[in-house]
C-alpha positions in Angstrom: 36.0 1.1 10.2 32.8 0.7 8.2 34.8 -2.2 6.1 35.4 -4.0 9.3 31.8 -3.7 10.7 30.7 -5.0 7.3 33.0 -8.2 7.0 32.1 -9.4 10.8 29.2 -8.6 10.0 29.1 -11.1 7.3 31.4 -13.8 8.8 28.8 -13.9 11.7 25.3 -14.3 9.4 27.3 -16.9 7.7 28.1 -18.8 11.0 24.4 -17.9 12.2 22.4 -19.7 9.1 24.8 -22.6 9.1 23.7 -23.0 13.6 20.0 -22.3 12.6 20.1 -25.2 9.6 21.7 -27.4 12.3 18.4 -26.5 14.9 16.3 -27.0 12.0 18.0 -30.3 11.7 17.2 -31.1 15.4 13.6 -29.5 15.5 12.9 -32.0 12.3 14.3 -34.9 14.1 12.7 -34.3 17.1 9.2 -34.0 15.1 9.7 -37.2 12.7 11.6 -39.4 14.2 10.9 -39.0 17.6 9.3 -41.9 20.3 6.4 -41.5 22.0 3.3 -39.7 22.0 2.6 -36.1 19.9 2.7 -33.8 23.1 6.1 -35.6 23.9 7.5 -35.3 20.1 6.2 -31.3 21.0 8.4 -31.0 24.2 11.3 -32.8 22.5 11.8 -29.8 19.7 11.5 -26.8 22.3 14.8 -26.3 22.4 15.7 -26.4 18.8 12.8 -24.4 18.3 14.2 -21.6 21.2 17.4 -22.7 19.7 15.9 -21.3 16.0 14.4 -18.5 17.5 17.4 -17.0 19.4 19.6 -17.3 16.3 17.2 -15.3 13.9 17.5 -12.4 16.4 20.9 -12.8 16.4 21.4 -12.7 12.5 18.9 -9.8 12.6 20.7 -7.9 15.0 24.3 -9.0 12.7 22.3 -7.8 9.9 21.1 -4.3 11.4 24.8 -3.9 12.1 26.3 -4.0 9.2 24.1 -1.3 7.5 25.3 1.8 8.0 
């Protein structure tokens, strides 16, 4: 059972740091290349940056898993 914890385990940190490169992608987009003033550039990466957040606790918590 420890073998099967360990390789989910894995599969899902893999698909968590490819989701957090694409919210890194969307908080840089929404930070460069984004209209308008520098508070509404701010507001327009929230949710990648929630987005970000939520997925390092996930990993973390994948991560903490796996370790017997």
């Amino acid at each position: 059972m420890p073998c099967f914890r360990s390789g989910v385990s894995e599969i899902g940190q893999g698909i968590a740091a490819a989701a957090s490169l694409l919210a890194v992608n969307a908080i840089m987009h929404a930070l460069l290349a984004g209209t308008g003033s520098g508070t509404d550039r701010l507001h327009a990466l929230l949710p990648g940056l929630l987005t970000a957040a939520i997925i390092g606790v996930v990993n973390s918590a994948l991560s903490a898993w796996s370790t017997p």
